[in-house]
N, C-alpha and C positions, 0 to 999 in steps of 0.2 A: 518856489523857494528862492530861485534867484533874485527877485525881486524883493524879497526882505533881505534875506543874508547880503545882498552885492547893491542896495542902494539905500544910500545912506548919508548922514551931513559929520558932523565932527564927535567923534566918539570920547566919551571920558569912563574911565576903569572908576569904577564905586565899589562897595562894600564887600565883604563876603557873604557868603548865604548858602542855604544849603537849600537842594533842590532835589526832592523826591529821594531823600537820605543821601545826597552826593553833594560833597564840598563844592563849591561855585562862587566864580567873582561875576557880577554884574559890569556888565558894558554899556553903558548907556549913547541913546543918542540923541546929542543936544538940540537937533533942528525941529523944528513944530511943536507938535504935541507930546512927539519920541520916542522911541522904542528902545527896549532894553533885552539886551542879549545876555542870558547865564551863561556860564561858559565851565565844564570841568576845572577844576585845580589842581585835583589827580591822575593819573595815568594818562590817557591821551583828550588833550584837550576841546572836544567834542562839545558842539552848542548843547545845551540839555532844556533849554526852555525860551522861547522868543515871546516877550509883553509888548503890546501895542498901545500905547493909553490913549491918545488920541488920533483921529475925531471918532474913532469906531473901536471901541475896549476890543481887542482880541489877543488870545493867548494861544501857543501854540507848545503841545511838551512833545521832545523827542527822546527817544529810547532807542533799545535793541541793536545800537551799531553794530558793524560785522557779521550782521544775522542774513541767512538767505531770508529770500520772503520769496512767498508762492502764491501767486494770482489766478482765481479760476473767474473766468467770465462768465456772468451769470444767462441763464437760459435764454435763446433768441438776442443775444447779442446782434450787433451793426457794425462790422467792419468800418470805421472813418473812407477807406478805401472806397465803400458802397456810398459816398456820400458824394460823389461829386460828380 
């Protein structure tokens, strides 16, 4: 995620839009192909959806902030530890 959210060329604020029923200004980013950042307009300002248009289409939506989230590893797991 760093590497989307923290690199990047000259941002310009575009339209509003609504994103999975939540108000949202896009952020765009003018270098290469581009990426555009949704971003809340409501309550706490929260990415809500990152587009990638080029060279490789990809879209990524985010939800749930503030939520725990609970990770179970699934069976015969590999410690990274055990890898070296």
């Amino acid at each position: 995620m760093d590497g989307i959210l923290l690199t990047h060329g000259t941002l310009r604020k575009g339209p509003t839009t609504t994103v999975d029923g939540r108000k949202a200004v896009e952020v765009s980013d003018q270098t290469g192909g581009g990426t555009s950042y949704y971003v809340a307009t409501t309550g706490p300002p929260y990415p809500l959806e990152i587009k990638r248009h080029a060279p490789d289409s990809v879209q990524i939506v985010l939800d749930r902030f503030d939520q725990s989230v609970s990770l179970t590893p699934p069976a015969n797991a590999v410690s990274a530890s055990q890898l070296h």
